[in-house]
Every structure is written in structure tokens, then in C-alpha cells.
C-alpha positions as CSV (number, residue, x, y, z in Angstrom):
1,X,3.8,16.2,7.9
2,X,3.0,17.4,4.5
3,X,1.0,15.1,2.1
4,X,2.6,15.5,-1.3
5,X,1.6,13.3,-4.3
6,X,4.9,12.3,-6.0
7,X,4.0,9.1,-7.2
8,X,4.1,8.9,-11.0
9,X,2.1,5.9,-11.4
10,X,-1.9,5.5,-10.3
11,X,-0.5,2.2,-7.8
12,X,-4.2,2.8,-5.4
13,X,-6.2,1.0,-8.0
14,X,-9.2,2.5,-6.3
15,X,-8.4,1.6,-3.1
16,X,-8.0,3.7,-0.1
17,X,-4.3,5.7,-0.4
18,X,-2.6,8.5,0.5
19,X,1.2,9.5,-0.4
20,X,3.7,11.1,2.0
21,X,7.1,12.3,0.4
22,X,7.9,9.6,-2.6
23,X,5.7,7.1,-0.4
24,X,2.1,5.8,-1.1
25,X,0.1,4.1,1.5
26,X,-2.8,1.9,0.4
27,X,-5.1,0.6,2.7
28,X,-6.1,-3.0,0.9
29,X,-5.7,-6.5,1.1
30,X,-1.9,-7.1,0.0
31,X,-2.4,-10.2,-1.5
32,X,-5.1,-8.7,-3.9
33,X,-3.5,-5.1,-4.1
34,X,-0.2,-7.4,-5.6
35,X,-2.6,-9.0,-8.1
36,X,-3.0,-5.7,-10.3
37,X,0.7,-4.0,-9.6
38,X,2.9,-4.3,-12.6
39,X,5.8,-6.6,-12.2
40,X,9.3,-5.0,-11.1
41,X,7.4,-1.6,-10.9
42,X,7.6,-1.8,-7.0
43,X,10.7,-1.3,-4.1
44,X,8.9,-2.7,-1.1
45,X,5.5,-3.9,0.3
46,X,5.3,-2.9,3.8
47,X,2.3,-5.4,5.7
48,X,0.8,-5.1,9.1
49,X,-1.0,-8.6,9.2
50,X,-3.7,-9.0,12.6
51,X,-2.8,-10.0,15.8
52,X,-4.9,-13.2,16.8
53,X,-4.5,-14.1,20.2
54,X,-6.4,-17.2,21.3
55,X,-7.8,-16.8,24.9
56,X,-7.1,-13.1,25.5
């Protein structure tokens, strides 16, 4: 997979990113990442929150 930087806006704000095709990944807290993103500049936020399991 090719990394290609397509995106036409700086939407990292410092944090960790990468982009792939028209996609940008940033690796950052979402609720603080969403803080500094223009409003209705964005299509989706994709989250992968932490799996706490109690007792495993």
C-alpha cells in the first residue's frame, strides 16, 4: 500500500498521522483531536476506544 499525501488541509495538528489514498490517520485522543478541526470540514471520525475487561 502506497502512502500518498492527498489531504489538502494540515488536519494532524501535530499529532502523529499518516495518509493512505484521500485518508488521513491520526493517532490522538478523539475527543481533543475534535477540539481544533474546523466545523463541517470533516466526513467521518473512525474510533477504536480500549477494551476493559474486568477480571481477565
Amino acid at each position: 500500500m502506497e502512502l500518498v499525501n492527498v489531504i489538502p488541509y494540515n488536519f494532524s495538528f501535530g499529532f502523529e498521522s499518516y495518509a493512505v489514498n484521500s485518508a488521513l490517520v491520526v493517532h490522538a485522543d478523539c475527543f481533543e483531536w475534535m477540539k481544533l478541526v474546523p466545523e463541517s470540514s470533516i466526513h467521518a471520525v473512525v474510533t477504536d476506544p480500549p477494551l476493559r475487561r474486568e477480571g481477565v
